[in-house]
DRENZA-28233 format. One line per 8 residues: number of its first residue (from 1); their letters; for each residue x, y, z of C-alpha. Coordinates in nm, 4 decimals. Example, Ala and Ser with C-alpha at 12.3 -4.5 7.8 and 13.67 -1.06 7.14 Angstrom:
% residues 2
1> as> 1.2300/-0.4500/0.7800; 1.3670/-0.1060/0.7140
% end
This chain:
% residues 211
1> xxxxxxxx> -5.3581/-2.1407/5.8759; -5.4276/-2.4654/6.0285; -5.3255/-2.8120/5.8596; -5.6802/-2.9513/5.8006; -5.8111/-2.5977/5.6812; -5.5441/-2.5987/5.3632; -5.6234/-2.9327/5.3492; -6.0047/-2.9031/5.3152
9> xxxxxxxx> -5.9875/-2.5650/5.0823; -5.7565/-2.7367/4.8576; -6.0158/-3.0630/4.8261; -6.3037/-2.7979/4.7477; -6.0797/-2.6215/4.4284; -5.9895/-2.9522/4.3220; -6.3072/-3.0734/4.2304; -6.4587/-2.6921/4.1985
17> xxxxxxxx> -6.6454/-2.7279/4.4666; -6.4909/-2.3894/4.5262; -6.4952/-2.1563/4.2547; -6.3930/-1.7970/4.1802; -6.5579/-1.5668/3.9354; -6.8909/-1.3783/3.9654; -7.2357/-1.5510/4.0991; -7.5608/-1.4167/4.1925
25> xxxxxxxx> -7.6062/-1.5731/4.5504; -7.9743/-1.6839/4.7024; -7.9420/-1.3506/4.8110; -7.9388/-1.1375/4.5633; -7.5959/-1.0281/4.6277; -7.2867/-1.0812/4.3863; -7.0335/-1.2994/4.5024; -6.6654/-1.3151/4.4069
33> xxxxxxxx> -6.6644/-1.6683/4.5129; -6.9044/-1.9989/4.5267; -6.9004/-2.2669/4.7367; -7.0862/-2.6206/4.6146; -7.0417/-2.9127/4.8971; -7.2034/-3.1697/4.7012; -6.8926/-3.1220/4.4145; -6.6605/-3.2326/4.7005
41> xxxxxxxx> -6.8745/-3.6019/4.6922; -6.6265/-3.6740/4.4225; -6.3256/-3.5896/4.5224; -6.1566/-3.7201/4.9073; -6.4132/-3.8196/5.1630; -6.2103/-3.9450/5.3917; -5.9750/-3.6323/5.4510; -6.3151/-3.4195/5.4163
49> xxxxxxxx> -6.4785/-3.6020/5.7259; -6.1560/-3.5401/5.9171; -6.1156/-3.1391/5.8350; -6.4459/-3.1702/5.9865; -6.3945/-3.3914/6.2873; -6.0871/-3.1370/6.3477; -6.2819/-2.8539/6.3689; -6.5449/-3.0354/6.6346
57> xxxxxxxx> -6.2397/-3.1492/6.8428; -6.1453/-2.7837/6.8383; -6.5150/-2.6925/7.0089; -6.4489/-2.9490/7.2810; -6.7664/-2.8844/7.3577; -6.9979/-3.2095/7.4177; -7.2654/-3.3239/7.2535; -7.5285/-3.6426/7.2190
65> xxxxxxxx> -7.6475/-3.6440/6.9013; -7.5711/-3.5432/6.5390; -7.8665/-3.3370/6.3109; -7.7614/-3.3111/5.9624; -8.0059/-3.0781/5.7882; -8.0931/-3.1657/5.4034; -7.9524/-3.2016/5.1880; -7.5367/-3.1085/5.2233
73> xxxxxxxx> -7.5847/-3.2203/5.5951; -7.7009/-3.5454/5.5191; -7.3943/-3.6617/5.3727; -7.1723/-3.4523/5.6078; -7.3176/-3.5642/5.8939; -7.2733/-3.9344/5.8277; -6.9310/-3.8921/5.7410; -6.8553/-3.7475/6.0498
81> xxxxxxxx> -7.0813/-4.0076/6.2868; -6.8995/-4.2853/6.0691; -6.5145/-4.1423/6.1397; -6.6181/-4.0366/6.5128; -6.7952/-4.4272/6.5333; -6.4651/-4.5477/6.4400; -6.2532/-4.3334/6.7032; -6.5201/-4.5111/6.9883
89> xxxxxxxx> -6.7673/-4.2386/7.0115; -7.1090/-4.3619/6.9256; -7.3612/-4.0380/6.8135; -7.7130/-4.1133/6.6858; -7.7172/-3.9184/6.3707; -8.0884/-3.8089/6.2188; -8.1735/-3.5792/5.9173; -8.4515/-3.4065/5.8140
97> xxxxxxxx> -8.6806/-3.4159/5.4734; -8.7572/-3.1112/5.2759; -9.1772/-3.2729/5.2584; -9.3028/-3.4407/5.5643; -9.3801/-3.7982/5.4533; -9.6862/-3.9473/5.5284; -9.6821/-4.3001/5.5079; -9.4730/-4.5736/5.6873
105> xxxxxxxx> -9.1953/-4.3680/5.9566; -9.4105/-4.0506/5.8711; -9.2854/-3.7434/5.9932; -8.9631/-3.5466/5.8595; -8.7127/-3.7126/6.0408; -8.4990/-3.9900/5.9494; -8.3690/-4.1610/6.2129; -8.4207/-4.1307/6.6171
113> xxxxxxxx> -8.5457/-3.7416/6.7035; -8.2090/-3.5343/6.7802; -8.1925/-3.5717/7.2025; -7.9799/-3.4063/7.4388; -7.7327/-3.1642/7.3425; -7.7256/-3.1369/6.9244; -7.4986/-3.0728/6.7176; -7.5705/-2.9563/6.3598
121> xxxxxxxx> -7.3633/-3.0374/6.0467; -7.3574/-2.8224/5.7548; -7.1920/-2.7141/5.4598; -7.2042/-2.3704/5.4904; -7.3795/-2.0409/5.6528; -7.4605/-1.7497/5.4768; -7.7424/-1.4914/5.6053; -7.8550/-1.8050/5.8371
129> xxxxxxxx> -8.1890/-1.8461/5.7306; -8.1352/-2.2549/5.6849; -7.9898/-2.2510/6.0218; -8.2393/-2.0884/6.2208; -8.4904/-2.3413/6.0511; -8.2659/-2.6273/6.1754; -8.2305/-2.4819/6.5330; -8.6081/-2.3845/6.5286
137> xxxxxxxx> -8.6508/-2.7423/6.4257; -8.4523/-2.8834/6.7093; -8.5822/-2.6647/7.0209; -8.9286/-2.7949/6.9006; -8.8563/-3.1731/6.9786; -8.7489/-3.0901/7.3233; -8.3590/-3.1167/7.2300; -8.0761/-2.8543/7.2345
145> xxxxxxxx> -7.9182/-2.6957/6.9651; -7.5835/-2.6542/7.1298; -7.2855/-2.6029/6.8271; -7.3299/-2.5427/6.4597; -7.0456/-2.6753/6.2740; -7.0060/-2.5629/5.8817; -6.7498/-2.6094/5.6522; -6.7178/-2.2236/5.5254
153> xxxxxxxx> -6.8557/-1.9223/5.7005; -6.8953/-1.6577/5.4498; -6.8745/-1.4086/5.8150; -7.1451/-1.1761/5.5987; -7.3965/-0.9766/5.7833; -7.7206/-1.1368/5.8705; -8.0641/-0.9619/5.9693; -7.8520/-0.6840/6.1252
161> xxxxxxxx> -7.5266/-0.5663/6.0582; -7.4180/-0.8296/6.2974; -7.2481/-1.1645/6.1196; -7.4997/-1.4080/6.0750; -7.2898/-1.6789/6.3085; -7.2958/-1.3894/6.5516; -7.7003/-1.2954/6.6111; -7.7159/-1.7306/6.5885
169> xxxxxxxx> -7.4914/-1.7419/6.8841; -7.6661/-1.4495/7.0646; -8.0485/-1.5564/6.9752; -7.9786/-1.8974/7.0369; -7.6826/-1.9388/7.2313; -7.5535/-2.2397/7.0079; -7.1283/-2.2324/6.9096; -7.1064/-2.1680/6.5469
177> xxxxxxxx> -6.7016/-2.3380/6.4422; -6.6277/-2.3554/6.0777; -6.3350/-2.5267/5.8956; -6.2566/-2.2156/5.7230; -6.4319/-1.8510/5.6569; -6.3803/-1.5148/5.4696; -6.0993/-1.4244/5.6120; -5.9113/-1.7989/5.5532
185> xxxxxxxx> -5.9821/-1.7519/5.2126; -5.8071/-1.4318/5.1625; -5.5206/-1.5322/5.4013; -5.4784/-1.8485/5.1367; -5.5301/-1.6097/4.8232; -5.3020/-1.3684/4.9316; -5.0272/-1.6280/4.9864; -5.1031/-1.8804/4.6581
193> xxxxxxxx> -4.9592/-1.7557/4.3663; -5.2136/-1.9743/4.1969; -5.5104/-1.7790/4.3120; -5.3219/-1.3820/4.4637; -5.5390/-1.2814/4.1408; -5.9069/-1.3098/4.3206; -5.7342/-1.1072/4.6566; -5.8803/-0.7736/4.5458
201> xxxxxxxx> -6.1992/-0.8943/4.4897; -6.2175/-1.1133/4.7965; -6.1520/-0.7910/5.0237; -6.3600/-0.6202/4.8298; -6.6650/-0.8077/4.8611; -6.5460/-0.8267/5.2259; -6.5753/-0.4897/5.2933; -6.9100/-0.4357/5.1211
209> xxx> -7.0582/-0.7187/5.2841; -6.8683/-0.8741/5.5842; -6.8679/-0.7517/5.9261
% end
């Protein structure tokens, strides 16, 4: 396990923005585990921008702009733009609303339409639905929805009984990189005495749901 991938699971369980136990996901499915960005706006933003920016370096893929979708990838995404800004790379960063406004700016965009090559911040990707929205969302200003970067992929199936980062890569095309997924979790679970407890579960829910 990488440096900045302890570093960012151990900011989530700090301020229980990661959580074991059992939840009732969006999806109807029971989860072993939850995962909560916004808790994590309390704890270390600096050293969560940078598990982030390490993760994009990783891509080395280029980019033009920065899309954070609302409402986790609002705050993500200007973290990011602010800690790239200071390392002299300049992104336009824009965001979307969840009701198009209809006064003043108008629209659902704040900020400069994504251009060029796009990349997407989020907290994390599930069955995808958000994500296809965001890259739907892009495509239709004329721009390109080149990587997806989350902080936790929970690698469970999507539409198919592909992963849900795999049919967006093979619709779309786009590079999906997370800071950490399903698997990083049970690598640190099985090695943390703290948390070996939640292994059993972890692979469990793996099996039944992962890919």
């Amino acid at each position: 396990m990488k440096d900045y991938q302890k570093i960012f699971l151990n900011l989530a369980l700090d301020v229980k923005a990661l959580e074991f136990g059992n939840f009732t996901l969006k999806s109807g499915r029971t989860s072993p585990y939850f995962f909560n960005a916004a808790k994590m706006l309390s704890g270390n933003l600096s050293e969560l921008a940078n598990c982030y920016v390490e993760a994009i370096h990783e891509t080395e893929i280029d980019f033009d702009s920065i899309y954070g979708p609302a409402y986790k990838g609002i705050f993500l995404g200007s973290m990011v733009a602010l800690i790239l800004s200071q390392q002299g790379k300049h992104y336009p960063l824009s965001f979307d609303r969840k009701e198009i406004k209809d006064h003043g700016e108008g629209g659902n965009i704040i900020g400069n339409n994504p251009n060029g090559n796009v990349m997407i911040i989020d907290d994390v990707l599930s069955a995808g639905t958000a994500a296809r929205q965001s890259i739907e969302l892009i495509k239709n200003i004329g721009a390109v929805p080149k990587v997806f970067v989350v902080g936790l992929d929970r690698q469970e199936k999507g539409s198919s009984e592909e992963s849900a980062s795999s049919e967006l890569q093979n619709d779309f095309g786009i590079i999906v990189k997370s800071i950490v997924n399903l698997d990083t979790l049970i690598s640190f679970t099985k090695n943390d005495p703290s948390y070996v407890q939640h292994l059993d579960s972890l692979m469990a829910y793996r099996e039944k749901w992962g890919t």
